[in-house]
KOLMI-68500 format. One line per field, with one value per residue (C-alpha): chain; residue number from 1; x, y, z. Coordinates in Angstrom, 3 decimals. Example, Ala and Ser with C-alpha at 12.3 -4.5 7.8 and 13.67 -1.06 7.14 Angstrom:
BEGIN
pase: c(A/A) $
romar: c(1/2) $
px: c(12.300/13.670) $
py: c(-4.500/-1.060) $
pz: c(7.800/7.140) $
// end
This chain:
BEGIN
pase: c(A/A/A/A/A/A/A/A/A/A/A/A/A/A/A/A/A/A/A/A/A/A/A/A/A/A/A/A/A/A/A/A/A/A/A/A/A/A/A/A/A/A/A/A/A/A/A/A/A/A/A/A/A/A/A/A/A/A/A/A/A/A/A/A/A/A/A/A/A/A/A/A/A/A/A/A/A/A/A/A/A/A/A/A/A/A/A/A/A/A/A/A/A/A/A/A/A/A/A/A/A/A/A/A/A/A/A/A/A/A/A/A/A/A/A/A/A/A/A/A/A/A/A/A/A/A/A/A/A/A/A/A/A/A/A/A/A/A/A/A/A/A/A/A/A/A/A/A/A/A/A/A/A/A/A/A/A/A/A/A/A/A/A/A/A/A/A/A/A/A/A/A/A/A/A/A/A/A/A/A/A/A/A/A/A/A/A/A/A/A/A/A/A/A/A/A/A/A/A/A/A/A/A/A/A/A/A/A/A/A/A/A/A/A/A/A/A/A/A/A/A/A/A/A/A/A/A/A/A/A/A/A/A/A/A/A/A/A/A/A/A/A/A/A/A/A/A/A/A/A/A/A/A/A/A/A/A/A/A/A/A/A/A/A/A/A/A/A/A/A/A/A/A/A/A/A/A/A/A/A/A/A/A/A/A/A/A/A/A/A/A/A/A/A/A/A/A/A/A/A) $
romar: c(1/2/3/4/5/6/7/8/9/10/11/12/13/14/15/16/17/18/19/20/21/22/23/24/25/26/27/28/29/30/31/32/33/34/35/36/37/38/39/40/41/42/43/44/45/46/47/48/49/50/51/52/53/54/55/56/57/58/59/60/61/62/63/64/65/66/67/68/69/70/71/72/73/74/75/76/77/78/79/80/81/82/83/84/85/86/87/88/89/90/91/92/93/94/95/96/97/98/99/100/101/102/103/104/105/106/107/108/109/110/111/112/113/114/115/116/117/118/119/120/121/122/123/124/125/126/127/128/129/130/131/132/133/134/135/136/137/138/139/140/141/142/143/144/145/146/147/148/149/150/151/152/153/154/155/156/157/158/159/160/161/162/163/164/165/166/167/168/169/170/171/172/173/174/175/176/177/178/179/180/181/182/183/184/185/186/187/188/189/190/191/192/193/194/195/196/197/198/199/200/201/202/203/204/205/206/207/208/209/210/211/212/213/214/215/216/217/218/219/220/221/222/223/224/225/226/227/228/229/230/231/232/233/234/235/236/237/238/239/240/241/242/243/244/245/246/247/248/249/250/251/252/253/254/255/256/257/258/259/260/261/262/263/264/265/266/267/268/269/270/271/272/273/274/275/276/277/278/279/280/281/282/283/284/285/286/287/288/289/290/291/292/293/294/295/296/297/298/299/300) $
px: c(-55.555/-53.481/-50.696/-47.404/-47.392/-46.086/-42.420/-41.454/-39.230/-38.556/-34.600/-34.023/-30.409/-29.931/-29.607/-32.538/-30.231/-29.764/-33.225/-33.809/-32.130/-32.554/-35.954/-34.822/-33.206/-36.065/-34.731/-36.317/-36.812/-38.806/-40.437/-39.939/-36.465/-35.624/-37.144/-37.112/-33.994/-35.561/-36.129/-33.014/-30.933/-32.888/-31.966/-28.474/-28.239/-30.145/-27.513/-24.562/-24.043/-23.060/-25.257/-24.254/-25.797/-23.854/-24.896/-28.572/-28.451/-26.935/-30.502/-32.819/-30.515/-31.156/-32.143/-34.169/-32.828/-32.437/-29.086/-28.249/-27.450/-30.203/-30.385/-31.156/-28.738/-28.838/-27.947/-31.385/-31.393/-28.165/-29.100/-31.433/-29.464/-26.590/-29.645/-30.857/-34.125/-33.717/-32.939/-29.566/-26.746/-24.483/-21.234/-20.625/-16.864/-17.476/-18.219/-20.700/-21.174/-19.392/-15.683/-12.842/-12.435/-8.753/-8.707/-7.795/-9.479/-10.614/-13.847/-16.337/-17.974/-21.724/-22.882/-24.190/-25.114/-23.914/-25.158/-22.140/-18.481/-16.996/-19.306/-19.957/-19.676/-20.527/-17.920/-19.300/-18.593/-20.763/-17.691/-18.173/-16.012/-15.307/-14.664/-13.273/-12.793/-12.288/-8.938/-7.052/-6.889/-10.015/-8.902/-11.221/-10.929/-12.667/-13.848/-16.974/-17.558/-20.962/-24.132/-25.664/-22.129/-21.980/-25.728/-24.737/-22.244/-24.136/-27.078/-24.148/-23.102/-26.073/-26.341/-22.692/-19.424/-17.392/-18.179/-16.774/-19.418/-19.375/-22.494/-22.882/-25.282/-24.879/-28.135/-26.062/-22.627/-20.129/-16.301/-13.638/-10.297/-7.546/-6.313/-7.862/-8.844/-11.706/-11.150/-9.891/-13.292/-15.274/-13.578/-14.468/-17.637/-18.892/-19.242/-19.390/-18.785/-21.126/-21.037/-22.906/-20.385/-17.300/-16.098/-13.496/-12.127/-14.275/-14.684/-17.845/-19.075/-22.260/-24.077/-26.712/-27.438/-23.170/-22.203/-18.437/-16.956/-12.818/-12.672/-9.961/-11.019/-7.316/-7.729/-11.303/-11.321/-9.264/-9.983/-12.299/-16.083/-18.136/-21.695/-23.313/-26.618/-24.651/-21.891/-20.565/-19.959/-17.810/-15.611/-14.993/-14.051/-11.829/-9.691/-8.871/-8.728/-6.386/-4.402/-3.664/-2.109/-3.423/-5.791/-9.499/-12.834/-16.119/-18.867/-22.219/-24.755/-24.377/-21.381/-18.985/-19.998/-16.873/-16.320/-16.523/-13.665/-11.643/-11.170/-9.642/-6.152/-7.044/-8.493/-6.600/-9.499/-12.912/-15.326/-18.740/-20.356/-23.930/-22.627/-19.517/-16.494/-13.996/-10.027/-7.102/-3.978/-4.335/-7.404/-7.652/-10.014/-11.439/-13.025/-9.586/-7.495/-3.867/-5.665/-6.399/-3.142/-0.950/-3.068/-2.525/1.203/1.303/-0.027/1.035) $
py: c(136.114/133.247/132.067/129.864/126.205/125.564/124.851/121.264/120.810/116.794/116.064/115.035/115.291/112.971/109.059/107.013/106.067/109.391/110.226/106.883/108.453/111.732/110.775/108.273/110.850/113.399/115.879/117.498/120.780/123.380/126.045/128.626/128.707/128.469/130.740/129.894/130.655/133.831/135.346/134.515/135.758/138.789/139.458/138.578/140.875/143.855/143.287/143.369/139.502/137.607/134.694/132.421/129.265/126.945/128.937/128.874/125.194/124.516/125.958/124.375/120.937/121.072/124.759/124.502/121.500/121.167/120.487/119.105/120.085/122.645/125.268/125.347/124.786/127.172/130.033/131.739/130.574/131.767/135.269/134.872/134.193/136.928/139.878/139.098/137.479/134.199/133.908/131.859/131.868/134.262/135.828/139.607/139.140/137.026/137.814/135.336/137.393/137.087/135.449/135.312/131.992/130.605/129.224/131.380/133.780/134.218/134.692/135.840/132.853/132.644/131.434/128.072/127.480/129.332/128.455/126.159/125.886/124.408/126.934/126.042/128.155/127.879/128.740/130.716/127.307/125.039/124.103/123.499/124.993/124.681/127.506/128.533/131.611/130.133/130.572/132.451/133.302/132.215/129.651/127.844/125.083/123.307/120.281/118.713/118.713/120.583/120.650/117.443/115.537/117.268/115.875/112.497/112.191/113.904/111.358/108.610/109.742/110.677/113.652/114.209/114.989/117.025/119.549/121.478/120.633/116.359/115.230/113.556/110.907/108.933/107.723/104.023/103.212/104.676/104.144/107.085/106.117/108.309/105.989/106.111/102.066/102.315/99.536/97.228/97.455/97.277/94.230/93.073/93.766/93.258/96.300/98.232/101.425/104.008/106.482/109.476/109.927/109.090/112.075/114.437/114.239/111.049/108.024/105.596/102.307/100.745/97.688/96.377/98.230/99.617/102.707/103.842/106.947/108.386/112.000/113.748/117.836/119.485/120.470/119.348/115.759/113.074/109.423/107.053/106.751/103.945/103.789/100.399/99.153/96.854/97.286/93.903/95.411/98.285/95.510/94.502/97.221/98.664/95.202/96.456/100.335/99.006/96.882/99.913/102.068/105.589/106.135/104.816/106.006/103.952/105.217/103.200/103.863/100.503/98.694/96.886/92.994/91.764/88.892/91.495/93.604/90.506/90.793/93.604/95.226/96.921/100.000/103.201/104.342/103.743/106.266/106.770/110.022/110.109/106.937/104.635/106.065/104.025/104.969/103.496/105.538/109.235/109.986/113.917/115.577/119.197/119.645/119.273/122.759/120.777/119.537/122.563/124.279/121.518/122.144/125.751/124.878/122.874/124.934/128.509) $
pz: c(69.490/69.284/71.594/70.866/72.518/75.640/74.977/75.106/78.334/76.672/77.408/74.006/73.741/76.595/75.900/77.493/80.658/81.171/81.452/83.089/86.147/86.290/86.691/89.749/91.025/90.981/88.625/86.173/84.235/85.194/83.176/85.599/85.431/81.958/78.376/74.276/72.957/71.286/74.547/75.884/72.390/73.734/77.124/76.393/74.047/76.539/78.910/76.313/76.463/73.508/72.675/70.475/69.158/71.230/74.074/72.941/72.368/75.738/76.987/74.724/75.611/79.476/80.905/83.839/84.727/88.787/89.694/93.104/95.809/95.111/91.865/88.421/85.646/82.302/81.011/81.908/85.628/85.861/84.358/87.431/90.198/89.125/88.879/92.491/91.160/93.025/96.484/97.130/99.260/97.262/98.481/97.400/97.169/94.124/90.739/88.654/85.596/82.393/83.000/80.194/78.840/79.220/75.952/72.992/71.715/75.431/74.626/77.430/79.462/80.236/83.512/83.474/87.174/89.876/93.431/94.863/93.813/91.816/89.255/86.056/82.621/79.204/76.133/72.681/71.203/74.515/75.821/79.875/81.612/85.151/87.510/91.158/93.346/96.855/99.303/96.320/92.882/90.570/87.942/85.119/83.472/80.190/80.809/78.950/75.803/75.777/78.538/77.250/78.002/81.115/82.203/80.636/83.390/85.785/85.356/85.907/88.777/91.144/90.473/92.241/90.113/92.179/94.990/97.125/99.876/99.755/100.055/103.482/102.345/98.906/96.885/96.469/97.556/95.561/94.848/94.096/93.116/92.345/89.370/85.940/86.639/84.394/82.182/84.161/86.758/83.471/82.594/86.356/86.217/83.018/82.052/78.606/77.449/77.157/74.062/75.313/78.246/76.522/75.286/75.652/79.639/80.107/79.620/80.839/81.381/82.178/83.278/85.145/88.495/87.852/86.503/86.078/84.908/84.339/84.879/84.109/85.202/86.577/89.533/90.211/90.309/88.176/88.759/88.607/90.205/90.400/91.862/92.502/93.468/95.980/98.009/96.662/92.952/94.549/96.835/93.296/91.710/94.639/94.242/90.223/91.162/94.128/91.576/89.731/92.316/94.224/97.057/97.346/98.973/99.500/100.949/102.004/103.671/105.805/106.230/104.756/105.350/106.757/104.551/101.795/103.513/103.869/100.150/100.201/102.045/105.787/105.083/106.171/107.591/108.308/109.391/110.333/109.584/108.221/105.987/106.256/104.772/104.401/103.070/101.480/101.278/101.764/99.896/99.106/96.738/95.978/99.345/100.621/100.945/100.217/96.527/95.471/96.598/95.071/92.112/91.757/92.545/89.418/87.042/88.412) $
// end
């Protein structure tokens, strides 16, 4: 009797950064939560899904893959979570099955990981597309390029792009500014741009212990984030993202050293929560109800 190998669960279509900190952060891929793409082509097919190679390739690229804040991102944990197999914290007045992609053809949309919102979904062609059903009419949009560019940025970022629940506690002090400042902070800092996360709706720069990323996902988040190893990076960057207009957030874990803050214009704001948060301008983003309204006013 003989038995296939043990499918490899390698992330080789991530760079080495990438890697590099997803494995700081603690996240990895688990065989329990994802299948070879010839069992998944089948199951797909049992339940009258399409499955096409994109989709397929978005599982072999990072399915299984925990995603934080907890969950497993793929096609096949998804198929999971959706069929009651998992337990999670799912709301019956939502639908996380197929959804009809916005773009023409509208062709359906797999699930790509389901347990929080904003939800992601995968396109026939691996197009990410982001998704939301809360307070009022569901609306999607496309935003990375494939899963791999999605995990790219993901890895970037601490495992935190956007959410509807902010994290109350950061890995390392981070900056969000409402401005695309992104070149101007890498020029600040040193920085230089990184190819595996500059595509499509983003663009990305690194450098030593400083990572920053432009997003540009309608109605989800557009700006710019920076994460630092030290605060004194961010106080940096928040002078540039300043310079170019908008609102700015920076979160740390301990405060602001007030020669540091000197640097800078009087916060708005400063708050202390389970970290320091501390405002310029009227910073809003997707956990706030008036973003997502003025949103949906723009494009309805």
């Amino acid at each position: 009797m003989t038995t296939s190998p043990p499918r490899s669960l390698a992330l080789d279509a991530l760079s080495p950064l990438a890697r590099e900190r997803l494995a700081w952060l603690g996240l990895h891929r688990d065989a329990a939560w994802t299948v070879a793409r010839a069992e998944l082509a089948q199951r797909l097919r049992a339940m009258g899904w399409p499955c096409a190679d994109a989709v397929l390739d978005a599982e072999d690229a990072v399915g299984g893959l925990a995603h934080p804040p907890d969950g497993h991102l793929g096609v096949a944990a998804s198929l999971r979570y959706v069929r009651g197999e998992a337990p999670w914290q799912r709301d019956d007045l939502q639908d996380y099955g197929l959804e009809r992609d916005p773009r023409p053809p509208h062709e359906p949309l797999l699930p790509l990981w389901v347990p929080h919102d904003p939800r992601l979904w995968t396109g026939q062609d691996g197009r990410i597309v982001h998704g939301s059903h809360i307070d009022g009419p569901g609306y999607l949009t496309p935003t990375f390029e494939d899963a791999p560019h999605y995990v790219e940025v993901l890895a970037l970022l601490d495992g935190f792009v956007v959410a509807f629940m902010r994290p109350l506690v950061l890995p390392r002090p981070r900056l969000e500014a409402s401005s695309f400042a992104g070149e101007a902070i890498a020029a600040e800092l040193g920085l230089t741009s990184f190819a595996p996360a500059t595509r499509g709706v983003t663009r990305a720069w690194v450098g030593p212990g400083v990572h920053a990323v432009e997003l540009d996902l309608p109605g989800f988040k557009q700006g710019t984030d920076v994460v630092s190893d030290t605060a004194e990076g961010l106080v940096l960057a928040a002078a540039r993202a300043l310079d170019a207009s908008g609102t700015l957030r920076l979160t740390s874990l301990e405060p602001l050293d007030r020669d540091l803050l000197a640097e800078l214009p009087v916060p708005t704001s400063h708050e202390r929560l389970m970290s320091h948060v501390y405002t310029w301008g009227k910073h809003g983003d997707y956990s706030d109800l008036r973003y997502r309204r003025r949103h949906r006013e723009r494009v309805s």
